[in-house]
C-alpha positions as CSV (number, residue, x, y, z in Angstrom):
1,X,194.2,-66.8,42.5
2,X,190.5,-67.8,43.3
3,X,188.1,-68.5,40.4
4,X,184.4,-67.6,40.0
5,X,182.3,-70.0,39.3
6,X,181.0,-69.7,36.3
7,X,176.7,-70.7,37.0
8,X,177.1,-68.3,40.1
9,X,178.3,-65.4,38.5
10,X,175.8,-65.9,35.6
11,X,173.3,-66.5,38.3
12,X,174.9,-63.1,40.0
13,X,174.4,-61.5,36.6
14,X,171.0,-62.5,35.9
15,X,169.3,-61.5,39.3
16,X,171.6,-57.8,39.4
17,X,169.5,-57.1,35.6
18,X,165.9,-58.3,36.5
19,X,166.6,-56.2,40.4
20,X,167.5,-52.9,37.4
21,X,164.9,-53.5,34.4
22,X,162.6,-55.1,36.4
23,X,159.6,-57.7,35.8
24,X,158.6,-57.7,32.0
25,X,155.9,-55.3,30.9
26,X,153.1,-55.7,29.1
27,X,154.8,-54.2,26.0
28,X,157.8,-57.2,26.3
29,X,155.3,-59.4,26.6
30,X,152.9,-59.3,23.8
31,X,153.6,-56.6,21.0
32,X,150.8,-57.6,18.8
33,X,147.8,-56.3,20.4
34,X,145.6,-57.6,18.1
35,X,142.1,-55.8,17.8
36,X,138.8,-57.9,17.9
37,X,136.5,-56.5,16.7
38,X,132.6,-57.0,15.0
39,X,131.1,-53.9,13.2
40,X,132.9,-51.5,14.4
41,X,132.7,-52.4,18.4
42,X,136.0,-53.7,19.8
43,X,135.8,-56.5,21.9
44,X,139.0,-57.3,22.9
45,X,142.5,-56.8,22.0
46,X,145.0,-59.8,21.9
47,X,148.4,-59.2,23.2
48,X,150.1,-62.9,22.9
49,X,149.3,-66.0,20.8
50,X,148.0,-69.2,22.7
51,X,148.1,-72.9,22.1
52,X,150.7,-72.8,19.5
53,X,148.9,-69.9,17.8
54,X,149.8,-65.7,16.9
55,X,148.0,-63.6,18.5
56,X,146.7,-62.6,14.8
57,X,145.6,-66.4,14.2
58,X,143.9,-66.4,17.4
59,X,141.9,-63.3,16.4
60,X,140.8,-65.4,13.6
61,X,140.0,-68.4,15.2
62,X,137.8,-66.4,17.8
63,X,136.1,-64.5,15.0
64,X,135.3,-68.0,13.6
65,X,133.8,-68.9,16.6
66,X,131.7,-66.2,17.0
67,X,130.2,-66.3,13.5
68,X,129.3,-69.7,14.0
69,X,127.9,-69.1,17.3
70,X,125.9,-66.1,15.7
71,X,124.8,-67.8,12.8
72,X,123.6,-70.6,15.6
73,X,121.2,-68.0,17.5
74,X,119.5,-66.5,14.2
75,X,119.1,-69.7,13.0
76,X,117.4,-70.8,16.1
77,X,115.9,-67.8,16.7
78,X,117.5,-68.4,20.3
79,X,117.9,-65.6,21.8
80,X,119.1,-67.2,25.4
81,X,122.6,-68.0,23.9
82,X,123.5,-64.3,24.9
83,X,122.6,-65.5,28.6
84,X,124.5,-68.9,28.4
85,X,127.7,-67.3,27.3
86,X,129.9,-67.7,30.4
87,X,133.4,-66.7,31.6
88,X,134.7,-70.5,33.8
89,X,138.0,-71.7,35.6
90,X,139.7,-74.5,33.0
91,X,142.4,-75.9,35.1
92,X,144.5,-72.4,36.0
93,X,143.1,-70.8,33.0
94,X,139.4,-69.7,32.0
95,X,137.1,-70.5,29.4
96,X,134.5,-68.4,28.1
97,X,131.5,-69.8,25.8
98,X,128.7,-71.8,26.5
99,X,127.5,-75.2,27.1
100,X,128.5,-76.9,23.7
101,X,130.6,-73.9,22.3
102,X,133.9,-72.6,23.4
103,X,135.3,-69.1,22.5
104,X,138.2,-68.3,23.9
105,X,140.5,-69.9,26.6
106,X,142.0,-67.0,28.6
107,X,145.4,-67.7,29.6
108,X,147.6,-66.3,33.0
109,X,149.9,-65.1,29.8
110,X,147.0,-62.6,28.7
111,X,146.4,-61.8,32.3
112,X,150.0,-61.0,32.7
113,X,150.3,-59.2,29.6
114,X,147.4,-57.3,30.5
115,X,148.4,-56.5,34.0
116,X,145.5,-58.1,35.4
117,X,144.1,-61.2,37.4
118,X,143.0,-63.8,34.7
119,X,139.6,-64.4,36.1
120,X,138.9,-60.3,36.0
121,X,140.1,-60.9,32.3
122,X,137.8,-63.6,31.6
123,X,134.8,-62.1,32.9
124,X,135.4,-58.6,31.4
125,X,136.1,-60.5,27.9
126,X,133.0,-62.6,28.4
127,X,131.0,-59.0,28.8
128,X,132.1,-57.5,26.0
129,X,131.8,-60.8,23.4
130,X,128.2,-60.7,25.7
131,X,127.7,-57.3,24.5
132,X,128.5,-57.8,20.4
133,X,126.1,-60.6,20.5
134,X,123.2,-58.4,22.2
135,X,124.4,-55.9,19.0
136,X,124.4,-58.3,16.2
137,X,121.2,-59.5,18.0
138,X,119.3,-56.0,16.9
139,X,121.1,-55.2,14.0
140,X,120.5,-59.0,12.5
């Protein structure tokens, strides 16, 4: 009688499921999706946590972030931080902020959970933070 190994036919096992379920979705990946948002536009929503962090406590952190940075640009009356607010590669991830302010880092895990490239992520993210700014610009 002839037995299996055991690490092969876990192995076996293994590659027969992910060949029928598949890769992981979107969905498996990241349940929270996590609106953020600032008066009423949504800028993004997060679908896994990063850096030790929820997706929820990211939200915050980001929202954070953005106050200060907006709080920054009335205070200064500096209306170019809108135009210095850009989406960069940060080792195989992306960054988006500016100079002397970071935002959000924008990992391959919210690519993959958003079915996308992360530096199409990044630059779509950094348009629409770009785009709440421009709002709380004229609504002040």
């Amino acid at each position: 009688m002839r037995f299996i190994n055991t690490r092969s036919a876990v192995a076996a096992l293994a590659a027969a499921l992910v060949f029928m379920l598949g890769t992981p979705t979107c969905a498996s990946l990241g349940q929270d999706k996590v609106p953020l948002m600032h008066d009423g536009y949504l800028i993004l929503r997060l679908r896994v946590g990063c850096g030790g962090l929820t997706a929820q406590q990211r939200k915050t952190e980001i929202q954070l972030r953005m106050h200060n940075l907006m709080a920054r640009q009335f205070a200064q009356q500096d209306q170019d931080l809108v135009g210095q607010v850009v989406a960069k590669k940060w080792g195989k991830d992306m960054i988006i902020g500016t100079p002397d302010h970071l935002l959000l880092t924008v990992t391959r895990t919210d690519a993959r959970a958003n079915n996308c490239d992360v530096t199409w992520l990044a630059n779509y993210w950094r348009n629409r933070m770009v785009q709440a700014l421009i709002i709380a610009t004229r609504t002040g």
